[in-house]
Residue frames as qw, qx, qy, qz and C-alpha x, y, z in Angstrom:
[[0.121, -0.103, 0.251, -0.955, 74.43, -84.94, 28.49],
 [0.051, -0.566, -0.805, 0.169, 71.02, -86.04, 30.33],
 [0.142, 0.508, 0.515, 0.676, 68.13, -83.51, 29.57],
 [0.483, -0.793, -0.362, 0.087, 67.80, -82.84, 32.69],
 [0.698, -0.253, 0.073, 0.666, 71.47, -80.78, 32.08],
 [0.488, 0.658, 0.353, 0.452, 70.97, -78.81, 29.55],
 [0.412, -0.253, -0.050, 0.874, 72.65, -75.11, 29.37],
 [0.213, 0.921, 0.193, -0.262, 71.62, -71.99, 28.14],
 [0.799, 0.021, 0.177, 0.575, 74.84, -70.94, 25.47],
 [0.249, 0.708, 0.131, 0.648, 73.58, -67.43, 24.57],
 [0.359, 0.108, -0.338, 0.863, 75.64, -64.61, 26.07],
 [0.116, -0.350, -0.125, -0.921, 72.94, -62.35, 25.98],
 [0.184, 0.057, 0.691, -0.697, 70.68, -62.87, 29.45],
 [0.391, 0.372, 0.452, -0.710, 67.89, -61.36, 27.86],
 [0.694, 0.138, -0.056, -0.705, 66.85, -63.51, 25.42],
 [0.418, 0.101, -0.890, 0.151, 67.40, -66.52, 27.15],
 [0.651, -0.520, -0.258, -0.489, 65.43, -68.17, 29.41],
 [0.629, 0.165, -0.664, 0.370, 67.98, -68.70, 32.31],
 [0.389, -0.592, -0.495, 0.503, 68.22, -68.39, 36.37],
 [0.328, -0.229, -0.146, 0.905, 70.25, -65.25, 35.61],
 [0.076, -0.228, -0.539, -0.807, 67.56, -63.56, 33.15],
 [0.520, -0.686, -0.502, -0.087, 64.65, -64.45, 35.95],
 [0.557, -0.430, -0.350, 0.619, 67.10, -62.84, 38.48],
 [0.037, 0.079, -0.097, -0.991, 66.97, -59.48, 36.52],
 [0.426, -0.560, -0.437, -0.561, 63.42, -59.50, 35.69],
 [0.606, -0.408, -0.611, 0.304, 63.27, -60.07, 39.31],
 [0.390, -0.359, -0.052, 0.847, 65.28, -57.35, 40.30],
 [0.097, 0.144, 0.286, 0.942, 63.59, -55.23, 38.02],
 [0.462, -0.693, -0.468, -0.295, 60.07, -56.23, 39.06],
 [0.594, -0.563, -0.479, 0.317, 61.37, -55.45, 42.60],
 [0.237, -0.152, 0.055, 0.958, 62.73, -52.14, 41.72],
 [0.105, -0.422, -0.482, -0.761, 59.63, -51.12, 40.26],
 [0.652, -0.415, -0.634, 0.016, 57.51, -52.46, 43.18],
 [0.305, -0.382, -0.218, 0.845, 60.12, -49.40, 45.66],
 [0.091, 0.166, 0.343, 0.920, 59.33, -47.07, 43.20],
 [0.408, -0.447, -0.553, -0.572, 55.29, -47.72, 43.28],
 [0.289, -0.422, 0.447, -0.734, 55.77, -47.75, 47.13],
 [0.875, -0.098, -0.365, -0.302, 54.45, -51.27, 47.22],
 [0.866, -0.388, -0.244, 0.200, 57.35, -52.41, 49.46],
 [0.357, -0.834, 0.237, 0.346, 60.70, -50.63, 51.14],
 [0.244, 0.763, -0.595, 0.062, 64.06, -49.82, 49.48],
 [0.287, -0.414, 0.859, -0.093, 65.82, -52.30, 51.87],
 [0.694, 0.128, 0.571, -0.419, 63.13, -55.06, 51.14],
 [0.749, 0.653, -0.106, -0.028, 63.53, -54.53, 47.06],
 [0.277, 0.733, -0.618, 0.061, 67.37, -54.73, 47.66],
 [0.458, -0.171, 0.865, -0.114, 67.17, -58.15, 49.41],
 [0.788, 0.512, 0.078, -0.333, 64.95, -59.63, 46.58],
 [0.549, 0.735, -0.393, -0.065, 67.58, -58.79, 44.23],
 [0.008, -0.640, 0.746, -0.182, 70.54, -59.54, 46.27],
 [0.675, -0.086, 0.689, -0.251, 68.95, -63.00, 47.76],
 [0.815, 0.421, 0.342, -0.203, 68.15, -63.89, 43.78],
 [0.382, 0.767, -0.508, 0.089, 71.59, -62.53, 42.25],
 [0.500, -0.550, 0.662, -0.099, 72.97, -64.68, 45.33],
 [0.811, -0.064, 0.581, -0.009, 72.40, -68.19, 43.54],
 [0.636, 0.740, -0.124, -0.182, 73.76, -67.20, 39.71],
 [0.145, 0.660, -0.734, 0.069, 77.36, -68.00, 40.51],
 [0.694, -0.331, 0.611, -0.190, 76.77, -71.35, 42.05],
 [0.193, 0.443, -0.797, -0.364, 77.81, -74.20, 40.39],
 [0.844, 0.166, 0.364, -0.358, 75.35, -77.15, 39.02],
 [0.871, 0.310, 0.350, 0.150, 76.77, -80.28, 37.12],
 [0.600, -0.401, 0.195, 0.665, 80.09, -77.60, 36.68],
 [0.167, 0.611, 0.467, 0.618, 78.10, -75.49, 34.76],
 [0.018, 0.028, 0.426, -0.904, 77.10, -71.54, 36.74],
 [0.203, 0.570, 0.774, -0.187, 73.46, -72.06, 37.66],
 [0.027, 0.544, 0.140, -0.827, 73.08, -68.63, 36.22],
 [0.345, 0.456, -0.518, -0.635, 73.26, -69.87, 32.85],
 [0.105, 0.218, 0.962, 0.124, 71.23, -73.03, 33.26],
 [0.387, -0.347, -0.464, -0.717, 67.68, -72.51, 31.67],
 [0.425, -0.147, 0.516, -0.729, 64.68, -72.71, 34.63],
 [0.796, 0.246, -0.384, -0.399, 63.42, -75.64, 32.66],
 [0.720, 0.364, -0.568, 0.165, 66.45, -77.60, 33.74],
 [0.160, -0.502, 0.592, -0.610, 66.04, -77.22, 37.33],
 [0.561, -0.118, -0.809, -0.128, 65.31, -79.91, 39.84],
 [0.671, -0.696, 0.108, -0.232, 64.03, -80.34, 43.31],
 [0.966, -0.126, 0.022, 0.226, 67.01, -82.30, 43.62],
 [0.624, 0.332, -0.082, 0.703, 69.73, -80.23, 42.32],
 [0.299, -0.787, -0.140, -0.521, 68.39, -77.68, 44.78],
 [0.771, -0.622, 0.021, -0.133, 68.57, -79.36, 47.64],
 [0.906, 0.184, -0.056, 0.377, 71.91, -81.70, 46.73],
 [0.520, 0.385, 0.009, 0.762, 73.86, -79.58, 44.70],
 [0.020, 0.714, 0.145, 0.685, 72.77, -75.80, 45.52],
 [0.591, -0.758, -0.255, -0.107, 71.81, -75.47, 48.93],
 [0.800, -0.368, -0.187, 0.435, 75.04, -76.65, 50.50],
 [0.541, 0.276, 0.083, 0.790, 76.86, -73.80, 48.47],
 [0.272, -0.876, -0.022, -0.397, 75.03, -70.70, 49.98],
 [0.435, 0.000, -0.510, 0.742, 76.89, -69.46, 52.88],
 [0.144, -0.423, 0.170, -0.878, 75.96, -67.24, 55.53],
 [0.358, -0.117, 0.717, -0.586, 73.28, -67.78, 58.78],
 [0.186, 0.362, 0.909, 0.091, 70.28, -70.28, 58.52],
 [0.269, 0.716, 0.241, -0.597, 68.06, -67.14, 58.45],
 [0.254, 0.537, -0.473, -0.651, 69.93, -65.63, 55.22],
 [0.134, 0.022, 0.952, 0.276, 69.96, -69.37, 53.70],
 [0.161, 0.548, 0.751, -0.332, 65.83, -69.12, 54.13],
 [0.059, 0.769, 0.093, -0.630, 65.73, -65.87, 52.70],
 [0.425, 0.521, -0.377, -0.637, 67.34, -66.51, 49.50],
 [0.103, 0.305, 0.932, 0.164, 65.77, -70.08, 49.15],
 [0.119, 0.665, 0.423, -0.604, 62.63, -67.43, 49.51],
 [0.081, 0.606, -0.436, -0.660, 64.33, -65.74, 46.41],
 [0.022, 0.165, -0.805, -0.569, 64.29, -68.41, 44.37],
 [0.296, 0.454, 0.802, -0.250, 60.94, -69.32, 44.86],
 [0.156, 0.725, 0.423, -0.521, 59.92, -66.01, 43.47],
 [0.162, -0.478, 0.721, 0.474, 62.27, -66.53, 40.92],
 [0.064, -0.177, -0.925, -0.330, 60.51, -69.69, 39.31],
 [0.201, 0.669, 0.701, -0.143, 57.16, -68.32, 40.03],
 [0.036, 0.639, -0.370, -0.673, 58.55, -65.42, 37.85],
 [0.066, 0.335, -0.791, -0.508, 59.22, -67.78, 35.36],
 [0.195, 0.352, 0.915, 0.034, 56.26, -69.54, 35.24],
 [0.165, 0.718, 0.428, -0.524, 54.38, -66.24, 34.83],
 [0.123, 0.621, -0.426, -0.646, 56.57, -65.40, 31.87],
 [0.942, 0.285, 0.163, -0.065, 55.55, -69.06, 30.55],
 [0.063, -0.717, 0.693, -0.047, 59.46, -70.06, 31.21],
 [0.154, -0.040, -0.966, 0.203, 58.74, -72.98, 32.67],
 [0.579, -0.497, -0.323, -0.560, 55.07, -74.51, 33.89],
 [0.802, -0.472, -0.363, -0.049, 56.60, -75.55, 37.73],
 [0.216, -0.815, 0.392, -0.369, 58.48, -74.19, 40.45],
 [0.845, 0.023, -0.495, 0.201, 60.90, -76.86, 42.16],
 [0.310, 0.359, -0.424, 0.771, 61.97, -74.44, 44.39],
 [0.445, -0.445, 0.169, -0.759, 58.78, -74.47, 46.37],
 [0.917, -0.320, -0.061, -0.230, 59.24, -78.17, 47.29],
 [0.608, 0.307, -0.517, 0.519, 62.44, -77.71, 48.81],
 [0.662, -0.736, -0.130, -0.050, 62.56, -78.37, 52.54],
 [0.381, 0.638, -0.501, 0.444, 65.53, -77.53, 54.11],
 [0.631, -0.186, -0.753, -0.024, 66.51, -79.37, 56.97],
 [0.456, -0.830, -0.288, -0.145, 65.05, -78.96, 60.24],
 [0.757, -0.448, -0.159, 0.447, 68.13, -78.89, 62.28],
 [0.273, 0.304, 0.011, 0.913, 69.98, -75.64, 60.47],
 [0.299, -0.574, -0.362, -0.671, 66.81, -74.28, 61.68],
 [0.463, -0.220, -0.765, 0.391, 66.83, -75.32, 65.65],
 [0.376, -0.800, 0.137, -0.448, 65.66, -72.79, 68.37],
 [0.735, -0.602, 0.163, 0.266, 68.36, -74.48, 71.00],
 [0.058, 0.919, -0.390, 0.013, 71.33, -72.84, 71.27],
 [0.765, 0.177, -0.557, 0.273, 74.65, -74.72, 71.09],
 [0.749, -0.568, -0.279, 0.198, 76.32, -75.80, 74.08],
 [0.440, -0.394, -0.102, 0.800, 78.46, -73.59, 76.52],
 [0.056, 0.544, 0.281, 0.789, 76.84, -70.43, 73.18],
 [0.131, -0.285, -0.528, 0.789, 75.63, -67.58, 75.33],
 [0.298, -0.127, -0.225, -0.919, 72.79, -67.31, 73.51],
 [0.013, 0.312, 0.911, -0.268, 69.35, -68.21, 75.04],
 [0.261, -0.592, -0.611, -0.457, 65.68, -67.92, 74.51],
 [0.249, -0.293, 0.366, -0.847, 63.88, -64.94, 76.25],
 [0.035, 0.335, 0.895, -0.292, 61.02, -65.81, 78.85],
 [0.066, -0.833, -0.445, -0.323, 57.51, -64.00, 78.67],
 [0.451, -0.780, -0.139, 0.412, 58.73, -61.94, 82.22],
 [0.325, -0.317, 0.428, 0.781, 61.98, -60.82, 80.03],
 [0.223, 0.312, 0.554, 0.739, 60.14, -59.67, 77.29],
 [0.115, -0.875, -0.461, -0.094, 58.11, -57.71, 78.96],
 [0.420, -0.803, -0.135, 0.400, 60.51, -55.81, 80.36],
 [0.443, 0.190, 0.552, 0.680, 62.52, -55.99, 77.00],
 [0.065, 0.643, 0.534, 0.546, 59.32, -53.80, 76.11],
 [0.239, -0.958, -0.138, -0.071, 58.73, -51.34, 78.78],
 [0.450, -0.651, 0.092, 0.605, 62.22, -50.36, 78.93],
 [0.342, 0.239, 0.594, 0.688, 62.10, -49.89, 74.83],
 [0.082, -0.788, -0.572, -0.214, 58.97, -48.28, 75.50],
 [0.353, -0.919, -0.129, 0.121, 60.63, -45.69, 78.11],
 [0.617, -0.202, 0.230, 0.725, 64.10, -45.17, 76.48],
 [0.040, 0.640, -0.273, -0.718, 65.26, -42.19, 74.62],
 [0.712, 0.561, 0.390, -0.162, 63.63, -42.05, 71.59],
 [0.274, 0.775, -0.525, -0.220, 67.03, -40.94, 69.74],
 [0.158, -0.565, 0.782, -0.211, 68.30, -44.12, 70.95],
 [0.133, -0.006, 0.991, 0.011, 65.83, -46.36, 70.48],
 [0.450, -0.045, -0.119, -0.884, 62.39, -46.64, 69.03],
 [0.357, 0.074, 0.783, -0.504, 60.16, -48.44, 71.57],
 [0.801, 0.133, 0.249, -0.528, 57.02, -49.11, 69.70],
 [0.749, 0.394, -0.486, -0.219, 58.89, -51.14, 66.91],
 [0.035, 0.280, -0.934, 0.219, 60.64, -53.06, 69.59],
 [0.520, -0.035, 0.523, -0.675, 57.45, -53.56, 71.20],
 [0.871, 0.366, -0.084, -0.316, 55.84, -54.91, 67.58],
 [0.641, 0.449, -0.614, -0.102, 58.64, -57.02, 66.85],
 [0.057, -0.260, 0.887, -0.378, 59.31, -58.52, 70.42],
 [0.529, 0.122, 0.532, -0.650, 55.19, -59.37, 70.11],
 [0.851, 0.408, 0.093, -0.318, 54.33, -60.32, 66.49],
 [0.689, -0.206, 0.602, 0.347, 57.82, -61.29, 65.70],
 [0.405, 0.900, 0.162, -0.004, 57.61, -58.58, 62.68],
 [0.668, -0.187, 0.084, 0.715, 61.40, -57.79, 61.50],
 [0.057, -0.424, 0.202, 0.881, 62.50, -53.89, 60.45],
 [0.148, 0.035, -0.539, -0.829, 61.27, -54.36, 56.73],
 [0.215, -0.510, -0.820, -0.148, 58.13, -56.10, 57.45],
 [0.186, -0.679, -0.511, 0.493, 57.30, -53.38, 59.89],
 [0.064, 0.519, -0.164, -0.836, 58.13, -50.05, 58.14],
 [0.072, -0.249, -0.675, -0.690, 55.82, -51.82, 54.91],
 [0.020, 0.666, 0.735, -0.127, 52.59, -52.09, 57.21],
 [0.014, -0.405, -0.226, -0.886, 50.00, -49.28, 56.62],
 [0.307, -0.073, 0.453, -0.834, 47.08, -48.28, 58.68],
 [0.758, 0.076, -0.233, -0.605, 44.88, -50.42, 56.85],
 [0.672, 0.042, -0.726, 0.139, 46.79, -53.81, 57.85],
 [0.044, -0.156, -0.761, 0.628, 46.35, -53.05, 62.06],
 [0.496, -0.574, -0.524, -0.387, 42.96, -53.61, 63.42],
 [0.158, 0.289, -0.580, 0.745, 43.29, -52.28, 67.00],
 [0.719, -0.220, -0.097, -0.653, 39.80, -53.43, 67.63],
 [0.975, 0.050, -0.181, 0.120, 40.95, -57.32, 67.36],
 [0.095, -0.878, 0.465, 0.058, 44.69, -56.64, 67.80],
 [0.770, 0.356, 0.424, 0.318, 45.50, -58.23, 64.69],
 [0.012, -0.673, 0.551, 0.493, 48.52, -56.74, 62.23],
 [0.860, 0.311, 0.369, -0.167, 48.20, -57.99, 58.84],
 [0.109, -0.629, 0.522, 0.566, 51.27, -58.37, 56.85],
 [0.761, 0.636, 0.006, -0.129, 50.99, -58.79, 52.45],
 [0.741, -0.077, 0.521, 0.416, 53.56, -60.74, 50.92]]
């Protein structure tokens, strides 16, 4: 067994220093975080769910859940882990996002003194902006998005809510990112929208 393998063996989560043990503290810091109104419901349940997402994978036929954060690599990240996520390139992003926040968890708890998860690039292609061929998806123009917006802007507010299209078709702001801002993050002087991680 190379030291770079090593396992966690104790059942108990909490008082082990493993992925799965960062993934609840996680999940608990991020439940607290709704609570204090610091970020949305939906926003704390992706956290969790994007950091629960990588416990079951499978490193060196061991469940990553139960490898110590010590024992992680930039390499077994990329290699091993990555491929196993499933789902769009977005979601992939999102709970590579997780783990970051994961191992900078653990570094705060003095787990571990380094985050491997924040020098993982993932490759450019998953990531394109061209649509496959004959896909019927395609990139708006500026002309289409405007009108994208002034028909959001004049629709039936049961039916649609026009200013958030408007912010998201302009700053490229998604649902949760928009419903955290306050009044204190928009300057309307500058028209500037500051968003807090």
């Amino acid at each position: 067994m190379t030291p770079n393998s090593k396992t966690a063996k104790t059942a108990d989560p909490a008082t082990t220093r493993t992925i799965s043990a960062a993934a609840d503290l996680l999940s608990e810091r991020a439940e607290q975080r709704v609570r204090d109104g610091v970020i949305t419901y939906r926003h704390g349940g992706n956290i969790s769910r994007n950091a629960h997402a990588w416990t079951d994978l499978v490193l060196r036929g061991e469940r990553f859940g139960d490898v110590e954060v010590t024992c992680v690599s930039v390499t077994d990240i990329e290699d091993i882990l990555v491929p196993q996520l499933t789902g769009a390139a977005k979601t992939t992003k999102e709970k590579l996002g997780a783990l970051k926040q994961l191992f900078d968890l653990a570094i705060r708890e003095d787990w571990s003194s380094s985050n491997p998860a924040r020098q993982v690039r993932l490759e450019s292609d998953r990531y394109s902006a061209a649509a496959p061929e004959g896909s019927a998806i395609e990139r708006f123009d500026v002309d289409e998005i405007r009108r994208l917006i002034e028909a959001a802007l004049t629709a039936d507010a049961d039916w649609c809510d026009g200013l958030a299209v408007a912010l998201a078709a302009q700053t490229g702001l998604r649902f949760g990112e928009q419903s955290a801002l306050r009044w204190k993050d928009i300057d309307l002087v500058r028209g500037r929208v500051s968003v807090r991680l």
